[in-house]
C-alpha positions as CSV (number, residue, x, y, z in Angstrom):
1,X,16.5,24.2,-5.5
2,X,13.5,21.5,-4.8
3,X,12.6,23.2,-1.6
4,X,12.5,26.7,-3.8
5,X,10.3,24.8,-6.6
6,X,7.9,23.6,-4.2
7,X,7.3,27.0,-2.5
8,X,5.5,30.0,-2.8
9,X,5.0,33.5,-0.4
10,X,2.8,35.8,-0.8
11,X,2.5,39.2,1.2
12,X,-1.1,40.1,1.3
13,X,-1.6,43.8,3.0
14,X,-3.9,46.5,3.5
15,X,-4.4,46.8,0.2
16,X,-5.0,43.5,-1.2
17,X,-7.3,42.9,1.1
18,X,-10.8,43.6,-0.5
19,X,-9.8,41.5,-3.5
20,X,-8.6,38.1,-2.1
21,X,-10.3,38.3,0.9
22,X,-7.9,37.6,3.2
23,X,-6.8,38.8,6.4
24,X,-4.9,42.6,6.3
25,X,-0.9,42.0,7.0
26,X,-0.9,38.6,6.6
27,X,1.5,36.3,5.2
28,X,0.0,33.1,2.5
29,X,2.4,30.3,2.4
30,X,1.8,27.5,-0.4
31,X,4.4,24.8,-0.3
32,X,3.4,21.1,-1.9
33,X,-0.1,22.4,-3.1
34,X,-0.7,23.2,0.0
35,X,-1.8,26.9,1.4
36,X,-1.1,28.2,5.4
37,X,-2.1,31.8,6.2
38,X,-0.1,33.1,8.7
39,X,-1.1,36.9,10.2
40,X,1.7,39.0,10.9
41,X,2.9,39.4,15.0
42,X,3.2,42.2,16.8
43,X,6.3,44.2,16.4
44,X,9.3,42.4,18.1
45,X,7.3,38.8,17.4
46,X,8.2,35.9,15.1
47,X,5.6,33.4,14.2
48,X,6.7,30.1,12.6
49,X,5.0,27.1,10.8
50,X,6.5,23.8,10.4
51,X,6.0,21.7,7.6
52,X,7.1,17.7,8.7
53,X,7.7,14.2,7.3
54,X,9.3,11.5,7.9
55,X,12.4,12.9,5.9
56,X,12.6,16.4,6.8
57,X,11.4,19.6,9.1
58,X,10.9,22.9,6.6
59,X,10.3,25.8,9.2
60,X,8.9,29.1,8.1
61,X,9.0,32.5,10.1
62,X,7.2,35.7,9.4
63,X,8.5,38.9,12.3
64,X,7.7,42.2,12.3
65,X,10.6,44.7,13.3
66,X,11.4,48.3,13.7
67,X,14.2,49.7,11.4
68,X,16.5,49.9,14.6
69,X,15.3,46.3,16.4
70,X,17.6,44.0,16.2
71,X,16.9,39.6,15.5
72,X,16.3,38.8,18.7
73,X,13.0,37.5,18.5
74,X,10.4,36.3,20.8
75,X,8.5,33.3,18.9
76,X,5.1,33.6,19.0
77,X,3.8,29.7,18.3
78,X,1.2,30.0,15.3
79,X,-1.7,27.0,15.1
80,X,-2.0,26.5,11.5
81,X,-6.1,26.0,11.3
82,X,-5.8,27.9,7.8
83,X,-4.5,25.0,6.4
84,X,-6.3,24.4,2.7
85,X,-5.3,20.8,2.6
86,X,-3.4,18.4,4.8
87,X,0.2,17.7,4.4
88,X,0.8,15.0,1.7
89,X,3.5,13.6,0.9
90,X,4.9,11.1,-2.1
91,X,7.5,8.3,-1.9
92,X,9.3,6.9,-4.6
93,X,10.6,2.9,-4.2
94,X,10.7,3.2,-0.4
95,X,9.7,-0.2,0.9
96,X,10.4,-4.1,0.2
97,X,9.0,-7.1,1.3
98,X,9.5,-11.0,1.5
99,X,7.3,-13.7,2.9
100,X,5.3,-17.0,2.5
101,X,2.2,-17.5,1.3
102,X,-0.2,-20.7,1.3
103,X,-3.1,-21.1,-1.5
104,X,-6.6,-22.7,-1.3
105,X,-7.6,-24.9,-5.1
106,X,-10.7,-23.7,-6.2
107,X,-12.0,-27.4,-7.3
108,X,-14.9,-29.1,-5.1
109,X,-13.6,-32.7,-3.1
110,X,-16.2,-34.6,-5.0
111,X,-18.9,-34.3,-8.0
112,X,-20.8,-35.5,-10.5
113,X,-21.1,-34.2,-14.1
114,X,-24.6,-32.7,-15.2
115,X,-25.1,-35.4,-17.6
116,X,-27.3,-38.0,-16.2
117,X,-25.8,-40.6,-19.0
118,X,-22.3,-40.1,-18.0
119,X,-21.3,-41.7,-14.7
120,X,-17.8,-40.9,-14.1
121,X,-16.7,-39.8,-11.1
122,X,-14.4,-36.9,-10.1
123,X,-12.3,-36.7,-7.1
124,X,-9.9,-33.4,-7.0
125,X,-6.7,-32.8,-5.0
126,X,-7.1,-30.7,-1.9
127,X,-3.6,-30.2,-1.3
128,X,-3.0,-26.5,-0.5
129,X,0.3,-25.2,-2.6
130,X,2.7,-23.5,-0.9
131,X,5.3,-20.4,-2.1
132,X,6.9,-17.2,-1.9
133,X,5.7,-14.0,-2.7
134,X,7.9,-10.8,-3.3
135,X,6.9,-7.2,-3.4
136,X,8.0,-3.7,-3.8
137,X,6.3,-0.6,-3.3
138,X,6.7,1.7,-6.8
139,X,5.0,4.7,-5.1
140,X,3.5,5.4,-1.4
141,X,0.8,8.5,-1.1
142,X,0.4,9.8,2.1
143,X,-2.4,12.4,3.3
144,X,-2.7,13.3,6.8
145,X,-6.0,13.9,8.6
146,X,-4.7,14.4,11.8
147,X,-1.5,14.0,14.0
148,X,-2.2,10.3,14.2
149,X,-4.3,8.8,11.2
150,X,-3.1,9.5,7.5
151,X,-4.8,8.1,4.1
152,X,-2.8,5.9,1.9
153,X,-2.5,5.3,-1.6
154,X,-0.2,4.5,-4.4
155,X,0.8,1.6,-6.7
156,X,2.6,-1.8,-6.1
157,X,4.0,-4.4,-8.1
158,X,4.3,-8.4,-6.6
159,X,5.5,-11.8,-8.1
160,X,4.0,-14.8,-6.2
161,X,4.8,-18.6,-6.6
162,X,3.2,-22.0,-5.7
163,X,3.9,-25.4,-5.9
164,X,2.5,-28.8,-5.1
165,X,4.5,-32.3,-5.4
166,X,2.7,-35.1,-7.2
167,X,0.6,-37.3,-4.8
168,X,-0.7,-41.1,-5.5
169,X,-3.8,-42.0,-7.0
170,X,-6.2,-43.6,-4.6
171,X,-6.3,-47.3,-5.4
172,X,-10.1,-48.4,-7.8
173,X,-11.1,-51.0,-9.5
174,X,-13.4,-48.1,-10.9
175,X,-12.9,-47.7,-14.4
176,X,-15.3,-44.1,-14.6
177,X,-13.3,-42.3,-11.9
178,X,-11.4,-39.5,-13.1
179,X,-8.6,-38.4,-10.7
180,X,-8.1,-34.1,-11.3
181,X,-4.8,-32.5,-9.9
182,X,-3.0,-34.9,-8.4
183,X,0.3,-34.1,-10.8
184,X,3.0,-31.6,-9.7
185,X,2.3,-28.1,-10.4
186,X,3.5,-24.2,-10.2
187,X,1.6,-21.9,-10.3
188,X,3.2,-18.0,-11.0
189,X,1.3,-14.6,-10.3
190,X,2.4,-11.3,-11.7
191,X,0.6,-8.7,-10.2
192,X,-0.3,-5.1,-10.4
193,X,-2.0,-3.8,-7.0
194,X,-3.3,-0.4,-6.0
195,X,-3.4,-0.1,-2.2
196,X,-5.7,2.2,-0.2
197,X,-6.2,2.4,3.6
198,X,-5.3,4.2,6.8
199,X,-1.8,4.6,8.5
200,X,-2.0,5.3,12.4
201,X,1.3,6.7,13.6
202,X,2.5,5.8,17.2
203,X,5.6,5.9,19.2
204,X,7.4,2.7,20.8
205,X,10.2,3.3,23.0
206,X,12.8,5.5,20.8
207,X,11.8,4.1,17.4
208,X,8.5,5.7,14.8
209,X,6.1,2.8,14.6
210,X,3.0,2.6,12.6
211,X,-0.2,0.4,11.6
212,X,-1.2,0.4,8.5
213,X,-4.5,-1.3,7.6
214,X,-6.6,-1.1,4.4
215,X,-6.4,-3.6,0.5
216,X,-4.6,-3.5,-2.2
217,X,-6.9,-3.9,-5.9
218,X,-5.6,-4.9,-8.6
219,X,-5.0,-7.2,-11.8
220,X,-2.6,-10.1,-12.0
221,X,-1.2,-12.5,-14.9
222,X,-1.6,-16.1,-13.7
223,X,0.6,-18.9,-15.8
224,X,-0.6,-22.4,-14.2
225,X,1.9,-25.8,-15.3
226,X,1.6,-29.0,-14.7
227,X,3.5,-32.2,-15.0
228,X,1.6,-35.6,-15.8
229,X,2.6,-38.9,-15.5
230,X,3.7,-39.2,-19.2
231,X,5.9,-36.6,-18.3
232,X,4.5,-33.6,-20.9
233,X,4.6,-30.5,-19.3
234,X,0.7,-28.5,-19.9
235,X,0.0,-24.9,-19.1
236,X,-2.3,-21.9,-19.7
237,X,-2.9,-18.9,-18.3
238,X,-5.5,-16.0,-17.3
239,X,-5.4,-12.1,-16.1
240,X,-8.2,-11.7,-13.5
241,X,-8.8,-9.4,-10.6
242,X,-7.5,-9.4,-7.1
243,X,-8.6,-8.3,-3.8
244,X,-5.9,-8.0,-1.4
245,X,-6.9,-7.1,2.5
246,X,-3.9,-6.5,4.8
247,X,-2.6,-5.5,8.5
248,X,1.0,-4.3,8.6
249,X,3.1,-3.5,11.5
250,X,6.0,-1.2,11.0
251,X,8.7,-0.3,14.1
252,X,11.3,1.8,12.9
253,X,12.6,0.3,9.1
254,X,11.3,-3.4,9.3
255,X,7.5,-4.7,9.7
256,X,5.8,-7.7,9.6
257,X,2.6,-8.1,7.1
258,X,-0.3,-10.2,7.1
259,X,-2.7,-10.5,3.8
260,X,-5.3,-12.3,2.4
261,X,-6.2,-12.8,-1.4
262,X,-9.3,-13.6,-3.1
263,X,-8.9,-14.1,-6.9
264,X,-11.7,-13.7,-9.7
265,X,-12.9,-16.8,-11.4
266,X,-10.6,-17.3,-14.5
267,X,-7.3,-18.3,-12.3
268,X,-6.4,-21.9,-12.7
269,X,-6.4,-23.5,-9.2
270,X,-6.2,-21.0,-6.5
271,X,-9.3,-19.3,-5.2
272,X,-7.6,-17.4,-2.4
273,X,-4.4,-17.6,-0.4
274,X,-2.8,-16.3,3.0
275,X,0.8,-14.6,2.9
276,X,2.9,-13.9,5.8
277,X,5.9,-11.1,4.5
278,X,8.7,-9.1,6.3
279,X,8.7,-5.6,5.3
280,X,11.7,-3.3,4.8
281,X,11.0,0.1,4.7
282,X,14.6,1.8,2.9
283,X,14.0,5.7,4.2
């Protein structure tokens, strides 16, 4: 019943011709939006299209027999070039991932306020944090330009965490130096990502593999907390935008991805990070 809601035939002959300008005795498939024009064969012929995914093959023939002829066809290969749009297709859930991610603090190693009468000195922690990031793919668009490159789109949703222990203060006699992030923290992302890029499809040994390349964009919920030496926990947080380049590998069901992530000003301490992720790709 999904294949039947999804297609559409229309038999366009001699006399429909004028009106939808099409081609006489010819066949107009539309399945998933999309439209194939398939002329009729020669009597005793069978022409076929093939519609394909990763999922499934969906075959359609169009023959032209004599009352008396019996099936015994001789297929007649048809090159769909009346294609209206390329194949598309829509994935729902299909693909998890896993992996470690390093941050970069946005705060500068050394400065000095504005304020000529104010002499203290700030020294910030470089420390990079470290976590774990988590993602799922909610849906995956794919359009197909040709037999190798596709277009991808879709939506995503990922949970990212970092942490830094405490380190020790530098030892001053300096009264006016003001020591900024050297306390534990964590440091949780929530975030919503539209991806868009380019899928190549290629073929290693028995198993489909694929490079996909492109960024996801999106907007993420930062909570930032940190622990002081009196022991008071202190956080806040900030919903800013993110820029999210990536390279994935994919052979067969599992991949290995490589991003990057650049955050808006308004985050807390990270101004970018590096993840590292395995992919699992369920069907």
């Amino acid at each position: 019943m999904k294949f039947l809601s999804k297609l559409m035939v229309l038999i366009i002959g001699q006399s429909a011709f004028t009106t939808l300008a099409q081609k006489a005795d010819s066949v107009i498939v539309i399945y998933d939006n999309q439209k194939t024009v398939i002329p009729v064969p020669a009597f005793g012929s069978l022409t076929t299209v093939k519609y394909s995914d990763s999922t499934q093959v969906i075959e359609i023939g169009v023959s032209r027999l004599k009352p008396n002829d019996n099936y015994s066809l001789r297929l007649t290969p048809f090159n769909s070039k009346e294609v209206a749009n390329p194949l598309r297709t829509r994935k729902w859930f299909s693909q998890i991932e896993v992996g470690f991610t390093l941050g970069y603090v946005r705060s500068e190693n050394l400065y000095y306020p504005i304020d000529s009468l104010d002499k203290t000195t700030y020294k910030a922690n470089l420390d990079r944090p470290m976590g774990y990031n988590l993602g799922v793919s909610v849906c995956d668009k794919e359009r197909k330009l040709n037999d190798k490159y596709s277009y991808i789109s879709g939506f995503k949703l990922g949970y990212s965490q970092y942490f830094r222990e405490a380190m020790p203060k530098p030892a001053t006699s300096d009264t006016n130096i003001v020591f900024y992030g050297f306390d534990r923290m964590r440091e949780n992302h929530l975030k919503f990502l539209v991806p868009f890029g380019i899928r190549y499809h290629f073929i290693n040994s028995k198993n489909d593999a694929q490079i996909n390349f492109g960024a996801n964009l999106g907007y993420l919920l930062s909570l930032y907390k940190y622990w002081p030496d009196d022991f008071s926990t202190i956080g806040s947080g900030s919903a800013v935008l993110t820029l999210n380049p990536f390279v994935e590998l994919q052979i067969s069901q599992f991949g290995f991805l490589f991003s990057t992530e650049f955050y808006a000003p308004g985050t807390d301490i990270l101004k970018s990070s590096l993840g590292f992720s395995i992919t699992y790709r369920l069907y």
